[in-house]
C-alpha positions as CSV (number, residue, x, y, z in Angstrom):
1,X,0.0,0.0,0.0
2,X,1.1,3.3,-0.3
3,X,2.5,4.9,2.6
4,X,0.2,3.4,5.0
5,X,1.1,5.6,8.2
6,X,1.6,8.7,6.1
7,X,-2.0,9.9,5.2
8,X,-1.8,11.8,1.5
9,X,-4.0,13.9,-0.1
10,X,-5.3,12.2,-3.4
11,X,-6.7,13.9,-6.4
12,X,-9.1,12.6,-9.6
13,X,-9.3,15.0,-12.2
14,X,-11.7,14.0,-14.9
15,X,-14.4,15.6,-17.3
16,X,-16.1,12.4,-17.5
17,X,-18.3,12.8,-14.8
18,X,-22.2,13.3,-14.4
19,X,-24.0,14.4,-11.1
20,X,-26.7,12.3,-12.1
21,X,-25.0,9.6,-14.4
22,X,-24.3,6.2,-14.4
23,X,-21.8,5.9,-16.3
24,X,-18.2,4.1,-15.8
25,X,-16.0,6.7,-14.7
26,X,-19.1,8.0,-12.5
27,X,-19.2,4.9,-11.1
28,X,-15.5,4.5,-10.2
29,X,-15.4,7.7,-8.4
30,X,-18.0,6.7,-6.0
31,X,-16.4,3.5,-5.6
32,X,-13.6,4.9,-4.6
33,X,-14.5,7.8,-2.5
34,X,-16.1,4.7,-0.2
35,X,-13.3,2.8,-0.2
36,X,-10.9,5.7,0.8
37,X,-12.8,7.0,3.4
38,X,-13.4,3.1,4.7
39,X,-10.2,1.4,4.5
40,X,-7.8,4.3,4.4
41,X,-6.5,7.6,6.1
42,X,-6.3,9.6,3.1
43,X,-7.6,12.3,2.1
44,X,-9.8,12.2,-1.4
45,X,-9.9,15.0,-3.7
46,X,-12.4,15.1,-7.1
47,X,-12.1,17.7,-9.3
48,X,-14.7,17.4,-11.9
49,X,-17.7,19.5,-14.6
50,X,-20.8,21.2,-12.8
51,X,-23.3,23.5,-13.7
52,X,-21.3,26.1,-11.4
53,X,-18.2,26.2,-9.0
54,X,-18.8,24.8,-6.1
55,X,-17.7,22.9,-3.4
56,X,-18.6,19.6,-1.4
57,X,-17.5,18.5,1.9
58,X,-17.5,14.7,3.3
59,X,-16.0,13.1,6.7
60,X,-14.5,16.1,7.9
61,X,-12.8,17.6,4.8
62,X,-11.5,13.9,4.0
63,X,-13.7,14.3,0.9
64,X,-14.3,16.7,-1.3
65,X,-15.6,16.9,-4.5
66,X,-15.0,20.1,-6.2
67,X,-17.5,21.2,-9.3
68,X,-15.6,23.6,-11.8
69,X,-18.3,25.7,-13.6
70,X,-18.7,24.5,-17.0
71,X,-21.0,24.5,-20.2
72,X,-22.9,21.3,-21.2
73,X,-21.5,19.2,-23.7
74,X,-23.3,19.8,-27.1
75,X,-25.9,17.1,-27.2
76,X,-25.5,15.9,-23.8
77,X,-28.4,16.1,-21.1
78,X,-25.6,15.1,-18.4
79,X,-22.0,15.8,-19.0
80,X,-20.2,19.4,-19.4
81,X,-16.7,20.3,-20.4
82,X,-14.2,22.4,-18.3
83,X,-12.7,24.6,-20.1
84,X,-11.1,26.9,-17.1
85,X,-8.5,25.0,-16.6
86,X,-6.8,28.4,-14.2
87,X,-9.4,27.4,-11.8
88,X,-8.5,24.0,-11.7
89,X,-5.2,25.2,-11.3
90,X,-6.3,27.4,-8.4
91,X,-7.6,24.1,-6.9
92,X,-4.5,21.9,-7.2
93,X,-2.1,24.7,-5.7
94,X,-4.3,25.0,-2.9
95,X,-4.4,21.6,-2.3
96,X,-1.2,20.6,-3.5
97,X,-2.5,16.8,-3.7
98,X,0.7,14.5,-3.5
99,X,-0.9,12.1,-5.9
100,X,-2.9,13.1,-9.0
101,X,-4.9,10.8,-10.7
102,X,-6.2,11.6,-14.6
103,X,-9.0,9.5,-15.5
104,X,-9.7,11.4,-19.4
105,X,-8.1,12.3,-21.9
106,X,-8.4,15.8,-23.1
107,X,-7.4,19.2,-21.6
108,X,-7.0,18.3,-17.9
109,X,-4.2,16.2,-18.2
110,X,-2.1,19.0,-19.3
111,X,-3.2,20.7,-16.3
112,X,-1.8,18.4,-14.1
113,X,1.6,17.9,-16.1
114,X,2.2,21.8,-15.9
115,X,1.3,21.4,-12.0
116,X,3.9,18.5,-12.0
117,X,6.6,20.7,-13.7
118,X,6.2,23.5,-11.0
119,X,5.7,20.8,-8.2
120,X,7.9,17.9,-9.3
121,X,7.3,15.7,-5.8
122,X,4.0,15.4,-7.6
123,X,3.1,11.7,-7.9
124,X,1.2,11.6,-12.0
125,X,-1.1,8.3,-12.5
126,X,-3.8,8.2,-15.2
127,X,-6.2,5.9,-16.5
128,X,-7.2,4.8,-19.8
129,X,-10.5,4.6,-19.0
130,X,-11.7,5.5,-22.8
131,X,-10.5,4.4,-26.5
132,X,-10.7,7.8,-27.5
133,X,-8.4,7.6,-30.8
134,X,-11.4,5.1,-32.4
135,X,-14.7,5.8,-30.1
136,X,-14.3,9.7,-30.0
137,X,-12.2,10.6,-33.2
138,X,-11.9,7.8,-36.0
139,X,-16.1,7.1,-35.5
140,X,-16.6,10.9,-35.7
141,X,-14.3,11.8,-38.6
142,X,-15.8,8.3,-40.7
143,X,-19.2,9.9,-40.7
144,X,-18.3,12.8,-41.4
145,X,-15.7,13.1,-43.7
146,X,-14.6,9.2,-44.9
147,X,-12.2,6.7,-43.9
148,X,-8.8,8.8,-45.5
149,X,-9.3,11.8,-43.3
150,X,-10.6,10.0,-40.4
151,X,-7.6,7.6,-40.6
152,X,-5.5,11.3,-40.7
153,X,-7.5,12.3,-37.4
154,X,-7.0,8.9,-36.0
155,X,-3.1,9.0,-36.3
156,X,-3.1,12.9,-34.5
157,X,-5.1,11.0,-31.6
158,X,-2.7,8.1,-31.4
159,X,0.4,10.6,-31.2
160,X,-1.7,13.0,-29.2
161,X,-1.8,9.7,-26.8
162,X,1.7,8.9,-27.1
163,X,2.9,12.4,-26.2
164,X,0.2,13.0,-23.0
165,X,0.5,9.7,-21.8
166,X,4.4,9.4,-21.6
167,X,4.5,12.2,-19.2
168,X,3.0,10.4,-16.7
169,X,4.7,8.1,-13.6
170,X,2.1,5.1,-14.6
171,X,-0.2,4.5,-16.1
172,X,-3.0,1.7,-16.6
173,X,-5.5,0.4,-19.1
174,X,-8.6,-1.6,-18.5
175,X,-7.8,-4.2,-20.7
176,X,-5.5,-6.5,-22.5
177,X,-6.7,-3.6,-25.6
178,X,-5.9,-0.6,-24.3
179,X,-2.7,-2.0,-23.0
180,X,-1.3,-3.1,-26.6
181,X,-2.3,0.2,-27.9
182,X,-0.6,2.0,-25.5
183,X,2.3,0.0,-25.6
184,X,2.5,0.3,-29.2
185,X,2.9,4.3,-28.9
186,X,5.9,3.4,-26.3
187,X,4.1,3.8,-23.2
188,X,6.6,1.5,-20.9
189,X,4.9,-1.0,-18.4
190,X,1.3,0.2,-18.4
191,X,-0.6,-1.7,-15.6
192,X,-3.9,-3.6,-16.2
193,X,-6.9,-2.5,-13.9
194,X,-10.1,-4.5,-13.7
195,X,-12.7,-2.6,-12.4
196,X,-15.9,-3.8,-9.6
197,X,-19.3,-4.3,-10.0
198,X,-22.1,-4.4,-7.3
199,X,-22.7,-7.8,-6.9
200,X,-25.7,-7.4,-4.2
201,X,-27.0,-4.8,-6.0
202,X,-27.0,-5.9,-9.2
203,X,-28.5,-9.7,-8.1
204,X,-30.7,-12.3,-10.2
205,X,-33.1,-12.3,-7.3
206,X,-34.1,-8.4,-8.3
207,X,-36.2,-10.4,-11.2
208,X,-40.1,-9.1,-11.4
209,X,-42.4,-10.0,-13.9
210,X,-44.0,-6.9,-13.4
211,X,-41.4,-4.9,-14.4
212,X,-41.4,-6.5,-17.6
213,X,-45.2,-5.6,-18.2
214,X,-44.0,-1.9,-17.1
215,X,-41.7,-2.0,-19.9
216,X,-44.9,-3.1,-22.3
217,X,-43.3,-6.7,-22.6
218,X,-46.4,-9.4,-21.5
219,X,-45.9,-12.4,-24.1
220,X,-43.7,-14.9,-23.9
221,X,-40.1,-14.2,-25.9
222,X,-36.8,-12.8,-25.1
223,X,-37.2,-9.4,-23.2
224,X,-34.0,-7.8,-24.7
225,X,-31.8,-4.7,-22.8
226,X,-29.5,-2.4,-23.6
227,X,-28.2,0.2,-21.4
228,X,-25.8,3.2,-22.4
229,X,-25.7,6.3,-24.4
230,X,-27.7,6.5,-27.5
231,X,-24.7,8.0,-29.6
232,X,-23.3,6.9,-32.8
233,X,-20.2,5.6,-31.1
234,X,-22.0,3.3,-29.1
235,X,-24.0,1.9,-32.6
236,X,-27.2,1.7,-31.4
237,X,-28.8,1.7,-34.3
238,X,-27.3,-1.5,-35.1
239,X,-29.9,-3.4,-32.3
240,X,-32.5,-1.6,-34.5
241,X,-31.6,-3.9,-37.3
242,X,-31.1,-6.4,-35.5
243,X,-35.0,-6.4,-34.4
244,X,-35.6,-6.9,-38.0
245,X,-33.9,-10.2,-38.4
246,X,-36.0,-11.6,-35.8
247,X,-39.1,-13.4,-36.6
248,X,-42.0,-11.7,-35.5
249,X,-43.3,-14.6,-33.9
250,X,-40.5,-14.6,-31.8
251,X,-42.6,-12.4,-29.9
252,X,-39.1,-10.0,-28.7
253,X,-38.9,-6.9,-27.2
254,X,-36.1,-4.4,-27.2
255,X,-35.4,-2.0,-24.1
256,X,-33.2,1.3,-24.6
257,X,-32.1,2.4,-21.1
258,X,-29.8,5.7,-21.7
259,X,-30.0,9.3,-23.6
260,X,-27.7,11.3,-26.2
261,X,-27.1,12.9,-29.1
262,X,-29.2,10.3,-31.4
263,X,-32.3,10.1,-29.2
264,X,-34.6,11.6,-31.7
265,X,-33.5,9.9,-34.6
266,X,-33.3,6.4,-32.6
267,X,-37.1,6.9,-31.7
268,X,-38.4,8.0,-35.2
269,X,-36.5,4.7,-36.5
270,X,-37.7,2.6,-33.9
271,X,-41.1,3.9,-34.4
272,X,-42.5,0.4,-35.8
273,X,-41.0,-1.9,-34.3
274,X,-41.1,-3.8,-30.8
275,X,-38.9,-0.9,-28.8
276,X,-39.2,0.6,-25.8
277,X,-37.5,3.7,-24.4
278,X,-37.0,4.1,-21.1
279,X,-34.6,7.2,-20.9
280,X,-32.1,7.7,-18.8
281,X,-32.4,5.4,-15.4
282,X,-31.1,7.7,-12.8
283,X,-32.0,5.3,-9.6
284,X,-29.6,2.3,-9.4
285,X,-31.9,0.1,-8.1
286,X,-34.9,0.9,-10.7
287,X,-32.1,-0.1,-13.4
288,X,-30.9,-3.4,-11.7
289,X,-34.7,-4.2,-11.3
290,X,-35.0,-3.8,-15.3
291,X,-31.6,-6.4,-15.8
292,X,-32.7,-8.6,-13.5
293,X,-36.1,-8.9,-15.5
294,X,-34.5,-9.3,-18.9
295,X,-33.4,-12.3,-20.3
296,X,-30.8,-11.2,-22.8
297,X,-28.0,-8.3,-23.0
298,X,-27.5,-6.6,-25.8
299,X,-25.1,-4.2,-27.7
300,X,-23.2,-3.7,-30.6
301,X,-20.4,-1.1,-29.0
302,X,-17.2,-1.9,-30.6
303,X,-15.0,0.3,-28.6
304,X,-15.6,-0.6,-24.8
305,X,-12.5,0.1,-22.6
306,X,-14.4,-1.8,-20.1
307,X,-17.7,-2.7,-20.4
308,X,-19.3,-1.4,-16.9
309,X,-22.8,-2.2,-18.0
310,X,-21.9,-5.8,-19.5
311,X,-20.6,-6.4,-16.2
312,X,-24.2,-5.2,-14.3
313,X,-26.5,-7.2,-16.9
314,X,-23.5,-10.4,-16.1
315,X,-24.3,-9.9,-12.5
316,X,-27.9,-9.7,-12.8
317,X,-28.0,-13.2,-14.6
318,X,-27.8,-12.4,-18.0
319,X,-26.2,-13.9,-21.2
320,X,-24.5,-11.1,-23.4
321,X,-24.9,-11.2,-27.2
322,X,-22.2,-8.1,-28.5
323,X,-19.7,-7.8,-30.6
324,X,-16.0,-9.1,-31.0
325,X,-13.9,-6.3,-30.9
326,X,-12.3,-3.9,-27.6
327,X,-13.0,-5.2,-24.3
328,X,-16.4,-7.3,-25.3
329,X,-14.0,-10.7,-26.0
330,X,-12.4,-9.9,-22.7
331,X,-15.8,-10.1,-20.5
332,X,-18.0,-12.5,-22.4
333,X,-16.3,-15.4,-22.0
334,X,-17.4,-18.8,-23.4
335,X,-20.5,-20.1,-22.0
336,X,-21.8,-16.7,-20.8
337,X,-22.9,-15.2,-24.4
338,X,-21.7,-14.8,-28.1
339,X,-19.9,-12.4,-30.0
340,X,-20.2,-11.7,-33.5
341,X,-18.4,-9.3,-36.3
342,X,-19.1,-5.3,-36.0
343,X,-21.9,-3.7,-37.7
344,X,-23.3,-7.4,-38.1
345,X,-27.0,-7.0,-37.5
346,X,-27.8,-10.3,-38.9
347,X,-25.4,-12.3,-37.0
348,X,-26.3,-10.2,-33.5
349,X,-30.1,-11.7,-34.4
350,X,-28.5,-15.3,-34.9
351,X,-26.9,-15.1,-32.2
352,X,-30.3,-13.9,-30.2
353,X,-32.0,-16.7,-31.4
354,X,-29.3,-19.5,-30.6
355,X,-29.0,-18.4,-27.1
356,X,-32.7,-18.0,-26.5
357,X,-33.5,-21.5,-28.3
358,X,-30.2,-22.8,-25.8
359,X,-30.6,-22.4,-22.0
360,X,-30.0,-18.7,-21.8
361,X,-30.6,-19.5,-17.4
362,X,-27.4,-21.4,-17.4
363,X,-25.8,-19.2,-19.5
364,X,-26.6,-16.2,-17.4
365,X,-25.8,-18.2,-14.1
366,X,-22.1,-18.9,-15.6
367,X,-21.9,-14.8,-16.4
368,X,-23.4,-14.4,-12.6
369,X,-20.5,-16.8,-11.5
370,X,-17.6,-15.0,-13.2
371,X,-18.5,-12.2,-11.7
372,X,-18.4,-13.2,-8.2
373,X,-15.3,-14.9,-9.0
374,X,-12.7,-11.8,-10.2
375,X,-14.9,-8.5,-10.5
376,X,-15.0,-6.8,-7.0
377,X,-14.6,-2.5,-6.1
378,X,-12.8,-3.8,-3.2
379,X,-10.0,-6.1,-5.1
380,X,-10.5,-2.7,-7.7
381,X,-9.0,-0.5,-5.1
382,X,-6.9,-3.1,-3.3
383,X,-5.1,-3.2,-6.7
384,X,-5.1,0.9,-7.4
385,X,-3.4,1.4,-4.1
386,X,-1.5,-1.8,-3.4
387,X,0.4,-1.5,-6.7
388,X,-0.6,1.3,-9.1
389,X,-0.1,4.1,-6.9
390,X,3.1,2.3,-5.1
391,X,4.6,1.6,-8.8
392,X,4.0,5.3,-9.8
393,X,5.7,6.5,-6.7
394,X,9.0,4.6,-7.7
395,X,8.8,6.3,-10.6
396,X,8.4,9.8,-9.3
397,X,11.4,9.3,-6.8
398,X,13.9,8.4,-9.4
399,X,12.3,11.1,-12.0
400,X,13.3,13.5,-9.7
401,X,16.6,12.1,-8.5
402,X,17.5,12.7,-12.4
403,X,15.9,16.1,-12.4
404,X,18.4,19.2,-12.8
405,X,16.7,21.9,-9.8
406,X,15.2,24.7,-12.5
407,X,13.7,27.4,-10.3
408,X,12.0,28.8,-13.7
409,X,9.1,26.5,-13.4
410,X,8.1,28.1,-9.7
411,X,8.2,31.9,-11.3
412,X,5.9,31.1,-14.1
413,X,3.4,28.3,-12.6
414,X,0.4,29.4,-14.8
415,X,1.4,28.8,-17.9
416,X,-1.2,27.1,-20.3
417,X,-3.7,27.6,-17.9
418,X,-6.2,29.6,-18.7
419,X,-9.9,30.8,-18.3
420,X,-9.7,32.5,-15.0
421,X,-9.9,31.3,-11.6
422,X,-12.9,29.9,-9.7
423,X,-14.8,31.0,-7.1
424,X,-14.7,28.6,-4.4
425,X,-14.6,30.2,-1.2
426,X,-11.7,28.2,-0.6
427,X,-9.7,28.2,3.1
């Protein structure tokens, strides 16, 4: 563990981050703010988007989660983007956090390099909690503008990657994906991080038929769930398709839990067919009530760093049909689902029907059992701060063993960062 009789002051620095979301970084910061203020003596800093600066106080000042005021993301009911990066510079130099962890990819992490370079005791760790250079750029540019200049855009995130990611003292991926990439743009030694699921909340024995009549579903075939954002990087529009190589007799219903960008269109196409749309689910229990009721997972994201919500519907008792590409082929194993190519409606709806003509119970048991069996917050965590943050220490104490004493850095410590500072009503 790191330090155990020394308590530090730890920082997350993100703009993935949602006051009322559900989404996987969301979910690791509450995770962790538990399990710091549970199992350690640290103190837990979060610096993350809100509709206006402002600050929150836990346990004493051993939490605090710090809102920078910031617009919403274009498209987005839930998440903004900071742009003032000066106030989250104010923040980190009052606070002068000993270890800082970046869990995104874009604008903050320069923040916290140029704090490093005026601070260098500074311990840098950030996660790869996103495959930005294909979810966020390549998908975007290919709509857009074609596979030649998304390719171009592609290559500027990958070096982008290379140079941001390099600064840090460690860094770690969620999977066996995001590792090779990384390592391929000579990131040395990047760690592997599995992250937790709720196990009790997210339980087989949360099942209710009446749900499924709540979600308009009262015959007798597959109930089928997806949960996520409805943006074109996520493919949704792919389980539309997939509804139409299903027999109608088949008698099966689609659930859409999640908002974004495509909402309207997704409902206008879906406008026919055998879908529901719940919206977003902001009550955690409400959504593992609508798993637990399902009997099939679905979704056709090719890009999962992760795959948070394959993990819920697997711990619910579900079998997964997806897709066999990023982190999907790392949690469906055989015998809890099937995987097919990207884009492949047609195969998605074979696979559908082979699972639900199987034993899709057994199926979802064995997806229940590998979850018990490796994904837990607490072995999360045990892992963050056993080895991650230990690992990235080492690293710090011989960068600055190497490092010639420059006293520029201290006279110029806002450089870059911009936008003015906040108004906290800091100590």
């Amino acid at each position: 563990m790191i330090e155990p009789r020394q308590p530090l002051t730890i920082c997350d620095l993100t703009q993935s981050y949602s006051a009322t979301g559900a989404g996987g970084v969301t979910t690791y910061l509450r995770r962790k703010k538990r399990y710091v203020l549970d199992n350690t003596p640290h103190t837990l800093l979060q610096i993350v988007p809100g509709p206006r600066d402002a600050v929150f106080e836990e346990a004493d000042g051993r939490y605090r989660r710090i809102e920078i005021g910031s617009d919403l993301v274009h498209g987005s009911p839930n998440y903004r983007f900071i742009l003032r990066t000066g106030a989250v510079r104010q923040v980190l130099e009052e606070y002068h956090p000993c270890i800082i962890e970046s869990l995104c990819p874009w604008l903050l992490p320069w923040t916290a390099i140029r704090f490093r370079r005026t601070f260098p005791g500074t311990t840098l760790v950030a996660g790869y909690h996103t495959d930005f250079p294909n979810a966020q750029v390549n998908r975007v540019a290919l709509d857009r503008w074609g596979p030649r200049r998304a390719w171009f855009f592609k290559m500027l995130a990958l070096g982008y990657a290379e140079i941001t990611y390099r600064e840090f003292d460690k860094v770690y991926a969620l999977g066996q994906n995001g590792k090779a990439l990384l390592e391929r743009r000579k990131i040395k030694d990047v760690a592997l991080l599995d992250l937790g699921v709720d196990g009790d909340q997210f339980h087989p024995a949360k099942a209710d038929r009446a749900v499924r009549a709540q979600l308009g579903h009262d015959g007798d075939g597959p109930l089928l769930v997806y949960a996520g954002r409805l943006d074109a990087e996520r493919r949704p529009e792919t389980l539309l398709r997939m509804m139409h190589h299903l027999p109608r007799e088949l008698g099966a219903r689609l659930v859409f839990m999640g908002e974004g960008r495509g909402n309207d269109r997704m409902r206008a196409l879906a406008a026919e067919q055998n879908v529901h749309f719940t919206g977003f689910v902001e009550d955690r229990e409400q959504l593992a009530g609508i798993l637990a009721a399902a009997d099939i997972y679905v979704s056709a994201m090719a890009d999962e760093t992760f795959g948070m919500s394959v993990l819920e519907a697997q711990a619910s008792g579900l079998p997964v049909v997806g897709v066999a590409a990023g982190a999907m082929t790392e949690r469906v194993e055989p015998g809890t689902g099937l995987l097919g190519p990207v884009d492949d409606a047609e195969a998605m709806a074979r696979n559908v029907l082979a699972i639900w003509h199987g034993d899709p119970t057994a199926m979802g048991a064995r997806a229940r059992a590998l979850v018990e069996q490796r994904y837990s917050w607490d072995r999360t965590f045990d892992r963050l701060f056993g080895d991650v943050y230990p690992a990235a220490q080492t690293q710090m104490r011989l960068r600055t063993a190497r490092r010639w004493r420059n006293p520029l850095p201290r006279l110029v410590p806002r450089i870059g960062d911009r936008w003015g500072n906040g108004n906290f009503g800091l100590r």
